[in-house]
C-alpha positions as CSV (number, residue, x, y, z in Angstrom):
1,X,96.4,92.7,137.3
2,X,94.7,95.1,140.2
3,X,92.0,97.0,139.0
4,X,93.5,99.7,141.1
5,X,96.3,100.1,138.8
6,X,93.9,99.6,135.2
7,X,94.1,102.2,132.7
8,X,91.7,101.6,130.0
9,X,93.5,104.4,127.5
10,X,96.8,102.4,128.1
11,X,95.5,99.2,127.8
12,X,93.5,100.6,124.6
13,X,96.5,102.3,123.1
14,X,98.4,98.8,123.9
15,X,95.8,96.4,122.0
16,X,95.3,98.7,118.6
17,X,98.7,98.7,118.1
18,X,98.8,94.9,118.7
19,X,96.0,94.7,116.2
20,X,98.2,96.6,113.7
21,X,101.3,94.0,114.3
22,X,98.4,90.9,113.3
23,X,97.0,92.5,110.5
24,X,97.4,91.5,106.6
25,X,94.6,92.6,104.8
26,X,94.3,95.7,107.2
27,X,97.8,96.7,107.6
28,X,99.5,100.0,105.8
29,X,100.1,99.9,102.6
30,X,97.4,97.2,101.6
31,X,94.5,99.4,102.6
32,X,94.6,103.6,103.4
33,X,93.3,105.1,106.4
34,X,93.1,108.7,104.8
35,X,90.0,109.3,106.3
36,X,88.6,112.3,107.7
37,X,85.8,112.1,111.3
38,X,86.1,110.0,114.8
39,X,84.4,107.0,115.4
40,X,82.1,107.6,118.5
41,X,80.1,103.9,117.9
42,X,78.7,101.6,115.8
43,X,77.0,103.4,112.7
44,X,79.4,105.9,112.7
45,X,80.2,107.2,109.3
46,X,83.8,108.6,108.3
47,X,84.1,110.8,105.2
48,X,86.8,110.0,102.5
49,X,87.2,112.8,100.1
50,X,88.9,112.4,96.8
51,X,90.2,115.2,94.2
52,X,90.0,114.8,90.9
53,X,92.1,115.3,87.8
54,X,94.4,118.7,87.4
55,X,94.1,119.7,83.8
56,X,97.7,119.7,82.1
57,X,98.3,123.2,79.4
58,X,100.7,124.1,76.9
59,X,102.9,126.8,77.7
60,X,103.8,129.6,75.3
61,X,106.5,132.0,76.1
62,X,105.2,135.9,76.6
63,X,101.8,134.7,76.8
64,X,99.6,134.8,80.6
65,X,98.8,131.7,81.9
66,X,94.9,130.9,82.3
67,X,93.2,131.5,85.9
68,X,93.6,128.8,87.8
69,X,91.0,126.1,88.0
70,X,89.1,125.3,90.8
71,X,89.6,121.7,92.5
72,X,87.0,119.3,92.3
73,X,86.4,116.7,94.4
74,X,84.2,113.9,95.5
75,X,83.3,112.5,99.1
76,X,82.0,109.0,99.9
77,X,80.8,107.5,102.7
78,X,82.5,104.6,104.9
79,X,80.1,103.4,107.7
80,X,81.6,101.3,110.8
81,X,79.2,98.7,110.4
82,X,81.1,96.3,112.6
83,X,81.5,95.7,116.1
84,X,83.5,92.9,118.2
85,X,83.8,92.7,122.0
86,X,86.0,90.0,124.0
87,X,85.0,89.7,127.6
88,X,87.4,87.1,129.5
89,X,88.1,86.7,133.5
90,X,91.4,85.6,135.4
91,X,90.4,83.6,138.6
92,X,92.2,85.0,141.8
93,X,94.1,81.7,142.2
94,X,95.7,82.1,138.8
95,X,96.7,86.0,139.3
96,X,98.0,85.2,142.6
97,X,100.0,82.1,141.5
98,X,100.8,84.0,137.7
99,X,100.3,87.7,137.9
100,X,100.4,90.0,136.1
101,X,101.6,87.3,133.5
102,X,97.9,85.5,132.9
103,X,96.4,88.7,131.9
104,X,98.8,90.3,129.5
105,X,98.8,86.8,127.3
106,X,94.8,87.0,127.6
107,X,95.2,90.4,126.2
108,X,97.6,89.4,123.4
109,X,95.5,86.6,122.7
110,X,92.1,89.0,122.4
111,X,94.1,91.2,120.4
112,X,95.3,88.7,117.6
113,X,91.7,87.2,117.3
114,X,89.8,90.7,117.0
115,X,92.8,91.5,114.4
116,X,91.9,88.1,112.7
117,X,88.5,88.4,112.5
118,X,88.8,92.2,111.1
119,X,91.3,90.6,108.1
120,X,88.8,88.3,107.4
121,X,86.1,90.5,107.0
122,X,88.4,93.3,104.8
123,X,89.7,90.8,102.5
124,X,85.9,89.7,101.9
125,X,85.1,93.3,101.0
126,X,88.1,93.5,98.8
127,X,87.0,90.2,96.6
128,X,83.9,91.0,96.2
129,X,84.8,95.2,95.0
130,X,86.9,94.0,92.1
131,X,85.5,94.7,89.1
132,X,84.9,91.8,86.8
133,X,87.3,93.7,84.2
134,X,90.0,92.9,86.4
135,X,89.5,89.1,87.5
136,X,90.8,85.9,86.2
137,X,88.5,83.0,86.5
138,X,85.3,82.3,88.3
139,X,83.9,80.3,90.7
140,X,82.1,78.3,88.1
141,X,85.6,78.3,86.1
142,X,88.9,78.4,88.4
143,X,92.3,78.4,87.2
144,X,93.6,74.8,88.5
145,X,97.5,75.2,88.8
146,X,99.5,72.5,88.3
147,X,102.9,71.6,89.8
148,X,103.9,70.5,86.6
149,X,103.2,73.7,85.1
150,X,105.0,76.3,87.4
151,X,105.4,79.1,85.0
152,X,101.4,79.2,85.1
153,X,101.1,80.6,88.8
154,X,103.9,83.1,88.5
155,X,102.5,84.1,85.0
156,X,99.5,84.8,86.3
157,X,101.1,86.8,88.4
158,X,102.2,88.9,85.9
159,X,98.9,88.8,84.0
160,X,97.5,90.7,87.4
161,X,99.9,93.2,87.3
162,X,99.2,94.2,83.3
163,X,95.4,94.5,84.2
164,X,96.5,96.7,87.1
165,X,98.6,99.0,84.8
166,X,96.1,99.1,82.0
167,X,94.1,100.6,84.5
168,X,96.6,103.2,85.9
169,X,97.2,102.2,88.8
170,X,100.3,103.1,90.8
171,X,103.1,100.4,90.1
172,X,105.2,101.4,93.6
173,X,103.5,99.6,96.1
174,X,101.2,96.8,94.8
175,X,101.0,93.9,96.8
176,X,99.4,90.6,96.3
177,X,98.0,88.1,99.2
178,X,98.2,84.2,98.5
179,X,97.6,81.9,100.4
180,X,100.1,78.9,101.8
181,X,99.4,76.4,98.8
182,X,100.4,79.3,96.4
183,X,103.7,80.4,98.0
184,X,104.7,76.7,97.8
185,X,104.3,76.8,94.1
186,X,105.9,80.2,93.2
187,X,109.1,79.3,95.2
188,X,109.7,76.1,93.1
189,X,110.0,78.6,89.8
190,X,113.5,80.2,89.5
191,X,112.0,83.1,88.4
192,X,110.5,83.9,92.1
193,X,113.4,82.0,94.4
194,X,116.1,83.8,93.2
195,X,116.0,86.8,96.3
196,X,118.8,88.7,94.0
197,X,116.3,89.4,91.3
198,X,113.2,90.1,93.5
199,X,115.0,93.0,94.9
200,X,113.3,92.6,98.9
201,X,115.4,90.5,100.5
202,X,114.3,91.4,104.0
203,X,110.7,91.1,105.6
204,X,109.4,94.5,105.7
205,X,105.6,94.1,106.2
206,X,103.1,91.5,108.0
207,X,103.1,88.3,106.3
208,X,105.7,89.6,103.6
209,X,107.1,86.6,101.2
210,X,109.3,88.4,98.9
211,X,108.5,90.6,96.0
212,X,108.4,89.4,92.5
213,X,106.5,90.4,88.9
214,X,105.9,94.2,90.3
215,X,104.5,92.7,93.5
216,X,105.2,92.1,97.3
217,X,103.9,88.7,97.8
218,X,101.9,88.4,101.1
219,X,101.0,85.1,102.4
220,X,98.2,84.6,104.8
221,X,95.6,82.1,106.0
222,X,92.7,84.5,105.9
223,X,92.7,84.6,101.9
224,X,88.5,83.7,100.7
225,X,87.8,80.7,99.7
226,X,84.3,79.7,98.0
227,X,83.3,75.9,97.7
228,X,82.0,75.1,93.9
229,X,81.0,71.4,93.3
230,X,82.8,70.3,96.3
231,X,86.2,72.1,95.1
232,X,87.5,75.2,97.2
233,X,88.6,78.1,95.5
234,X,91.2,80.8,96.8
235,X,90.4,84.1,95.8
236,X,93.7,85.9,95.0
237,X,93.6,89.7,95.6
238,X,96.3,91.9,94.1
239,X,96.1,95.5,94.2
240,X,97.3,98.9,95.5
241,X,96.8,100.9,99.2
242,X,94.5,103.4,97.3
243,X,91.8,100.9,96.3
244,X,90.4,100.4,100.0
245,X,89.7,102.2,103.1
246,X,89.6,101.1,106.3
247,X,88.8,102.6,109.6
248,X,89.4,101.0,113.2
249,X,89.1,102.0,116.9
250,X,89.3,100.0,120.0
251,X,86.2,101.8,121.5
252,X,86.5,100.9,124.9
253,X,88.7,98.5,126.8
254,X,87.1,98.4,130.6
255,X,88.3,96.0,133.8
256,X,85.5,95.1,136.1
257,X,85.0,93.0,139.1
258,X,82.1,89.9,138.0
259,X,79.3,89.5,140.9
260,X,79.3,86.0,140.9
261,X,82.8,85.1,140.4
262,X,85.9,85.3,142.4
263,X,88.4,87.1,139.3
264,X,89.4,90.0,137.7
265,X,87.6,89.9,134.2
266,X,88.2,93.3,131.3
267,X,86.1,93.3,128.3
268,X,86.6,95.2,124.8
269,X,84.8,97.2,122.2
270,X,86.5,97.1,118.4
271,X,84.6,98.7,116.2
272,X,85.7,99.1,112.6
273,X,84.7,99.5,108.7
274,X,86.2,98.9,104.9
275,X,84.8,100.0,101.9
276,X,86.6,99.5,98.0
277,X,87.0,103.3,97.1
278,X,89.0,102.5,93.8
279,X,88.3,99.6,92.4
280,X,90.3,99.6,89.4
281,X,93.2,99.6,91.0
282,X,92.5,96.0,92.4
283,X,92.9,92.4,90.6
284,X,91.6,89.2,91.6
285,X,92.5,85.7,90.5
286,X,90.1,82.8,91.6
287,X,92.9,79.6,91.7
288,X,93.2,76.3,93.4
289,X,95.8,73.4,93.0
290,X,95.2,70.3,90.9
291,X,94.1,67.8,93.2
């Protein structure tokens, strides 16, 4: 790469939209970017407005209608409270020998660990917005599921997905995120492995299993874990795009010439933010496998 021919705007446009291909927890559908402001820095804070409920009336023939009702409508707050920079170099001998193929995989390769460390952090937020309504087991009292008892881990499945409806949230679109150990569970119960009844035979979204008991199944490596008494614990989030927000921008993506080296080097600004706006509309189950 020549720093003559760097455009940080290209390169910028180029790395969020890698970002977008990474991400689980942060990807459409999961979480909502209906936000409304720009995100100038860290501390930056975007406004998310919500409208409440239209009231429903009876209609009687050959009698008016009432005045129309004003809207009402509430506003919260999510603040980009996290920022993450790479800053790599390419020595001259390696972009002579390789260029420009050294620097576009060192560009990839910053773009799928900012992506990874922003999943990490949103499915953290997520967890720990669930209401305790909505969960199924504890950290003090996990659901151990047993091989031997496959019906548990898809019923619990299902279990998920009646908390999420008794709380009226949207059926279309509710995904859940497992991790590995789960998947390899759910595919040994007929119920799950037969693709005809799951209706999604194709991979549509980032980490996309299949879709079963009202759910797509995600699977991903980045689902929470907490250690009790030397046992880890996943924590299993199911829910629907509305419950979280999530805002991201690759600030500033800059090439540079270092003073003491002989290399090209670029360094990168992502700064980004997730807040639980509905938290009804999200279910978690805290799991592991029998040992």
């Amino acid at each position: 790469m020549s720093l003559d021919n760097f455009i940080p705007q290209i390169w910028s446009a180029k790395l969020l939209e890698s970002l977008k291909k990474a991400h689980v927890y942060t990807q459409a559908s999961v979480v909502n970017t209906d936000y409304q402001g720009e995100i100038s820095g860290k501390g930056s804070v975007v406004k998310i407005n919500s409208i409440g409920d239209v009231t429903i009336r009876d209609y009687v023939k050959g009698t008016p209608i009432e005045d129309p009702e004003e809207l009402s409508d509430a506003q919260t707050s999510l603040t980009i409270d996290q920022a993450k920079y790479f800053n790599f170099s390419v020595d001259d001998v390696d972009v002579a020998q390789q260029q420009p193929k050294v620097m576009t995989a060192a560009m990839g390769q910053a773009s799928y660990d900012l992506s990874d460390v922003a999943d990490t952090y949103t499915a953290g937020i997520m967890y720990a917005g669930v209401p305790a309504d909505n969960q199924f087991g504890s950290d003090a009292d996990a659901i151990v599921l047993d091989n031997a008892a496959l019906s548990d881990t898809y019923d619990y499945l299902v279990d998920m997905s009646t908390k999420l409806s008794d709380a009226g949230c949207p059926k279309a679109g509710r995904w859940v995120i497992v991790p590995p150990w789960f998947t390899g569970q759910l595919v040994k119960d007929e119920r799950f492995s037969n693709i005809a009844a799951s209706s999604s035979p194709e991979a549509l979204r980032n980490g996309i299993v299949s879709r079963v008991a009202g759910f797509d199944v995600l699977e991903s490596l980045n689902v929470p874990t907490v250690t009790t008494g030397g046992k880890a614990n996943s924590k299993i989030i199911a829910g629907h795009g509305i419950a979280t927000s999530f805002a991201e921008q690759i600030n500033k993506v800059e090439a540079y010439r270092p003073e003491k080296a002989f290399s090209d080097a670029v360094k990168g600004l992502h700064l980004y933010g997730a807040k639980v706006v509905r938290p009804s509309c999200l279910a978690l189950l805290t799991a592991r496998a029998v040992a």
